[in-house]
N, C-alpha and C positions, 0 to 999 in steps of 0.2 A: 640264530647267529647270522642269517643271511638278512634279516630282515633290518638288524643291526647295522650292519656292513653300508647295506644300502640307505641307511638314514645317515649316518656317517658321511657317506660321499655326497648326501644333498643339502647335508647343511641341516638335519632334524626337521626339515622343513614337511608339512605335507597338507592336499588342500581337504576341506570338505564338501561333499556331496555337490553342492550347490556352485561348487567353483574358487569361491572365497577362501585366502589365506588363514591359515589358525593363528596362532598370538605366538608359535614357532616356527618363524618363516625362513626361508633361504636369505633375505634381506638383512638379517638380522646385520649390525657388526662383528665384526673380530675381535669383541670385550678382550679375550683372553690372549689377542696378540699384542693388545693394544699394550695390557698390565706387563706381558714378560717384555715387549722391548722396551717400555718407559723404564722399568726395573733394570735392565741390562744395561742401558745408557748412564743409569742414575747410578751401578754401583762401577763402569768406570772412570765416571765423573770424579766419585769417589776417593777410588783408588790411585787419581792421578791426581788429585789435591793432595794426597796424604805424601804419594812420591815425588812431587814438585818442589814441596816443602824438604824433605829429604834430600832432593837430589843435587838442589841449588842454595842448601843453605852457606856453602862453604864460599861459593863464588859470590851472592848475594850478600856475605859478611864482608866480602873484599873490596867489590864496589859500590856497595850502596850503605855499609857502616849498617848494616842488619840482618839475619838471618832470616826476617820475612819479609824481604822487599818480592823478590820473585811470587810467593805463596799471594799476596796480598792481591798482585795483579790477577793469579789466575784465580782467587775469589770473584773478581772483579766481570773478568772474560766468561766464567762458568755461569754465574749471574745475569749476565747481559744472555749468554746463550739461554738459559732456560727461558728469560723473558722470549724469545725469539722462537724457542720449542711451543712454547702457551701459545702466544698470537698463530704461527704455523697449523698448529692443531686445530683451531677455532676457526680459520679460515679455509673455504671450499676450494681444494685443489685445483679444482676446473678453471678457476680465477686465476687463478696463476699461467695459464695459456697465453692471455693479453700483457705478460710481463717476459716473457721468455725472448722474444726477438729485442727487444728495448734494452734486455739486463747484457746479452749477450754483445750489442754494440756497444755498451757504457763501460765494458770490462774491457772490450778491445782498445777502445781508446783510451783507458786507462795502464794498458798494457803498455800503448806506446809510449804515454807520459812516461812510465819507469824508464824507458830508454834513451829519455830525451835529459844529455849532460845537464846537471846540476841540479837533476829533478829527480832520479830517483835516488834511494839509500842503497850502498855496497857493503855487504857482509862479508868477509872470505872468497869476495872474488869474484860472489854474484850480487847483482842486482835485482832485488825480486819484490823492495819496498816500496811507498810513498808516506810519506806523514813528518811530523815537525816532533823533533825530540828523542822521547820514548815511546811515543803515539804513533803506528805505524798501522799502516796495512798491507795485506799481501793481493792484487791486484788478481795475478793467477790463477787464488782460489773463488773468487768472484767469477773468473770466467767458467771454471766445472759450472757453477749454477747458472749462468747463463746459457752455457752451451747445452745441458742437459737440460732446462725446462723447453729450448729452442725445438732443441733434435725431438723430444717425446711429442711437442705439440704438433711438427711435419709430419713424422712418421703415423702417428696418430689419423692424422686427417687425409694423408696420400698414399701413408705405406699399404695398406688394405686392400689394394686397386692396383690390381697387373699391370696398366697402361702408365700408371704415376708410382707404382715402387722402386721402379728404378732409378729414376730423376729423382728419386726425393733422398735415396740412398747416398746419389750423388752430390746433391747438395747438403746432407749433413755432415760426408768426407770433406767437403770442402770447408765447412766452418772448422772441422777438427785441423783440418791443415793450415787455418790462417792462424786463430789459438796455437799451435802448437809450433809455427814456426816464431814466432814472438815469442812465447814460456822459454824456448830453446835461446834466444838470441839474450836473457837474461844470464847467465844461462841456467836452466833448470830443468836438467831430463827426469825427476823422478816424478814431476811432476805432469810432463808429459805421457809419460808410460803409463798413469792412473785416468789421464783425459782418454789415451787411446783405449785403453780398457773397457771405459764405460762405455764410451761408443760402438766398441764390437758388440758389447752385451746388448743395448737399443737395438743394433741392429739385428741381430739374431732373434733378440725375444718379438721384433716387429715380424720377422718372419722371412729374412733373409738366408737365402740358402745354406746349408752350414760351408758347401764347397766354396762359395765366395768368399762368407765369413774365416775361412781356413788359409784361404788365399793371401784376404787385408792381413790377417794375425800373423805369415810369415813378410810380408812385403814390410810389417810394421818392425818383424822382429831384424829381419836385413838392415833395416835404415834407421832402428836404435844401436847397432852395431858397430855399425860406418861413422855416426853419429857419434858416437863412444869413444874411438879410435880416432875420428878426426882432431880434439884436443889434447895437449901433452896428459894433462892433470885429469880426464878422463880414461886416457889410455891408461895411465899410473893408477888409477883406482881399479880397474879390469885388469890388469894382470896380478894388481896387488890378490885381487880379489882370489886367484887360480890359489896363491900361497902367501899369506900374509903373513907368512913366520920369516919369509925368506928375506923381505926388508921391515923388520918389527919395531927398526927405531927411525923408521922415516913413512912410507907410501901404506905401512900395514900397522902401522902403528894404532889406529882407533881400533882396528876388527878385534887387533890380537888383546888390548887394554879392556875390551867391550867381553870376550872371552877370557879372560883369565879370572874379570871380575863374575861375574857370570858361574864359573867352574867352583871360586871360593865361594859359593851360596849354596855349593851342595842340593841338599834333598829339602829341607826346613830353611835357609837362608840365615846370615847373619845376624840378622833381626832390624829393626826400622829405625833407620837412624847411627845404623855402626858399619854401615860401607866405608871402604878406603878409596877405592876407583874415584869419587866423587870429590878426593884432596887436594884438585889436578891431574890427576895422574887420565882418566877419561875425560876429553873436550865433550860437549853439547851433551852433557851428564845428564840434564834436567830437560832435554829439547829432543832431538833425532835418536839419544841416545838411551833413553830414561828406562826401557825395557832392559837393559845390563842390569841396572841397579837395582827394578824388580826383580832381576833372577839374584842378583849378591845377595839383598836384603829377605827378599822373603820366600828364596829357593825356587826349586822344581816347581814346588807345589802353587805358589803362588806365581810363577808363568805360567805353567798349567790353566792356573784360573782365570787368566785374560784373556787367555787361547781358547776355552772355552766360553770364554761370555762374548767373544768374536763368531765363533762359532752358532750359537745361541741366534746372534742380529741376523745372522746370514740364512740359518731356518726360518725364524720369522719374517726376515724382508722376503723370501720366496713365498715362502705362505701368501701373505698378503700380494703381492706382485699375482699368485694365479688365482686368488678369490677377489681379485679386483672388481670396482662397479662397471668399468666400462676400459677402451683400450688403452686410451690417454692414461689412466692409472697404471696401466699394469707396465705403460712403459716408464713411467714416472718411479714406483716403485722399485723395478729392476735395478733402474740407472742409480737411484740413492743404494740400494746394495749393494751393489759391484763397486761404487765410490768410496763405499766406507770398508769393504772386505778386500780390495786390491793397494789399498793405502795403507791399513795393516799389515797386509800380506808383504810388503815392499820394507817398509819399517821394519818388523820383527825378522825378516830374511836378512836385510843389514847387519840388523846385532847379530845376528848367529852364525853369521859368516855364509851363507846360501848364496845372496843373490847382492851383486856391488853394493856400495854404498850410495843412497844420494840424496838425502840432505830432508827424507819426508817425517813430517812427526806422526806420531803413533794417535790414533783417530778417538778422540775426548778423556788422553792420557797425559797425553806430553804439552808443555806450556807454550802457550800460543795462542793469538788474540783472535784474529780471522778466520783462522782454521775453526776453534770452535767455537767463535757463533753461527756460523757459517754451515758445519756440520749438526749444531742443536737445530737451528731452522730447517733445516734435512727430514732430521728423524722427527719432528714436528709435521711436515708434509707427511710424514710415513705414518704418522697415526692418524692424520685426518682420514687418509685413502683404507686403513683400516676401519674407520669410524666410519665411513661411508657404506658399508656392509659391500655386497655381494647383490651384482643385478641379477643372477640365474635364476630363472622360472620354477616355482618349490615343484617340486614333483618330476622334473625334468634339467637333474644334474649336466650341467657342460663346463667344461675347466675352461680357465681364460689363454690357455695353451694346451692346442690340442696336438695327435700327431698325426697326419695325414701321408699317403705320400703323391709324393709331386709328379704331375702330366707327364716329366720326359724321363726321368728316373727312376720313378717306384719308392725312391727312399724316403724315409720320414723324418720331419723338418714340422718345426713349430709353425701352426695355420694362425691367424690374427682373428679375435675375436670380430663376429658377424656383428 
């Protein structure tokens, strides 16, 4: 059993006699991380084609004279994304180093175009568009990928080295701060709270101390607070948020519409396609709001099943994040994680009344063109760094996150791979 144990933690790997690796090496890839998260992505690609179509066909009858105008597009955007999953996959992560400072200006300056009158598109108040017609994009979430291939490639190259970790910590706060105070001036805090997110994760998994990390995460949570409070219609959605029963025909209106539809799906759900929420009576039924009509239509059980196949990506992106080839990956991996399980996490807290409302769609569920090709290119990078197996020496197991503790502390805190 012991001997088990210990092939287990190396990967099956082991050498022979003479030095030379066996044909089961520590190198191998993560075949088996590679199949469950393609499979996890693909089935809720799935399931958000089936509830797209559901969830917008009533609004889509109203404007566009068809019940499958919405579904068609997000054929269209699931299509494009998986082209962008393929190519991702195929391409060595490591390449993607020389594109991370470049994407990250291109986003920036695209962030301002949105803010510059008569240029960008206003939705409900915000501005978060550019594009001609029905052809849009969302500029913001261009910036997640730029800011996160930027931050993994510095920390990667500086953070590992006492004398340049803390400059390099420094200047990855700073990118999050320029990002985030433009997302904001859109305005768009939900999607700021998923940029800061990832960024504490980078910096944690690069090997920043958790006391400082605990630090930024309250200094972050103060000034999403303040931030909150400082607009009328932000303040109104935060108190709505304490009791949304209390004004349910004005400020609580979506939470309590998103929970009542939600409560009628019971344990097995109404069945696909026999929602009422989705009559009008629930706004952004088929977008921010599309998990309601999963719990209407296909119950418990079938929330349940998204919760767990979120759950599922987040084991697997860790796996892979601490069997990574080298450190660049494992910061690369992390960050695609925490991108895609804190924009869940924001989303499905929305509908269920947890955590305010703010405007994020649920991650390769809810309809949206940017978001997912954007996130298929993601998990595309995330099977490359899978497929690139594991650099650790057969015979001599080391995780890509170890715990050590630190010169003045004693406490243990994630070390950066040597």
């Amino acid at each position: 059993m012991t001997s088990i144990a210990r092939s287990a933690r190396s990967g099956g790997a082991h050498r022979t006699p003479s030095g030379s690796r066996s044909r089961n090496t520590a190198v191998a890839p993560e075949r088996s991380g590679q199949v469950v998260l393609a499979g996890v992505v693909a089935l809720l690609c799935l399931i958000g084609l089936v509830m797209v179509l559901s969830a917008s066909s009533v609004q889509a009858l109203r404007e566009g004279g068809s019940s499958w105008f919405y579904f068609r597009r997000q054929v269209l955007w699931v299509g494009a994304g998986s082209a962008a999953l393929v190519v991702a996959a195929r391409l060595d992560y490591r390449l993607l180093r020389r594109l991370g400072l470049p994407l990250l200006v291109a986003s920036v300056a695209l962030l301002v175009v949105v803010l510059v009158p008569g240029m960008g598109i206003s939705v409900n108040g915000s501005t978060r568009w550019i594009g001609v017609g029905g052809w849009r994009m969302q500029p913001s979430e261009l910036a997640k990928l730029g800011l996160l291939l930027s931050s993994a490639d510095l920390l990667a190259r500086r953070g590992g080295r006492p004398d340049t970790g803390r400059s390099a910590m420094w200047v990855v706060l700073l990118g999050f701060l320029l990002v985030a105070a433009l997302v904001m001036a859109q305005p768009d805090l939900g999607t700021t709270l998923v940029v800061g997110w990832m960024v504490l994760c980078l910096l944690y998994v690069a090997g920043t101390p958790l006391r400082s990390v605990a630090g930024l995460l309250a200094a972050g949570a103060g000034a999403a607070f303040v931030l909150g409070m400082a607009e009328p219609y932000r303040r109104e959605r935060l108190l709505s948020f304490m009791n949304p029963w209390a004004d349910a025909d004005n400020t609580g209106y979506q939470v309590v519409q998103s929970l009542v539809g939600m409560g009628t799906g019971r344990f097995t759900g109404v069945g696909v396609g026999a929602s009422r929420a989705k009559w009008g009576f629930l706004p952004n039924a088929h977008t921010d709001f599309i998990f309601s009509i999963i719990g209407e239509e296909l119950g418990m059980v079938g929330s349940l099943i998204v919760i767990a196949l979120f759950a599922a990506f987040a084991l697997v992106g860790i796996r892979i994040a601490l069997r990574a080839r080298d450190r660049y990956g494992m910061l690369l991996a992390a960050g695609i994680t925490s991108w895609v399980i804190s924009q869940a996490f924001i989303n499905i807290g929305a509908v269920v009344g947890v955590v305010p409302v703010s405007g994020l769609p649920l991650p390769f569920v809810s309809f949206g063109g940017t978001s997912m090709v954007l996130l298929m290119g993601a998990v595309g990078v995330l099977l490359n760094i899978a497929g690139q197996g594991s650099a650790r020496p057969a015979g001599r197991p080391t995780p890509a996150v170890s715990t050590a503790p630190t010169p003045r502390s004693g406490r243990l805190r994630p070390q950066p791979v040597r």
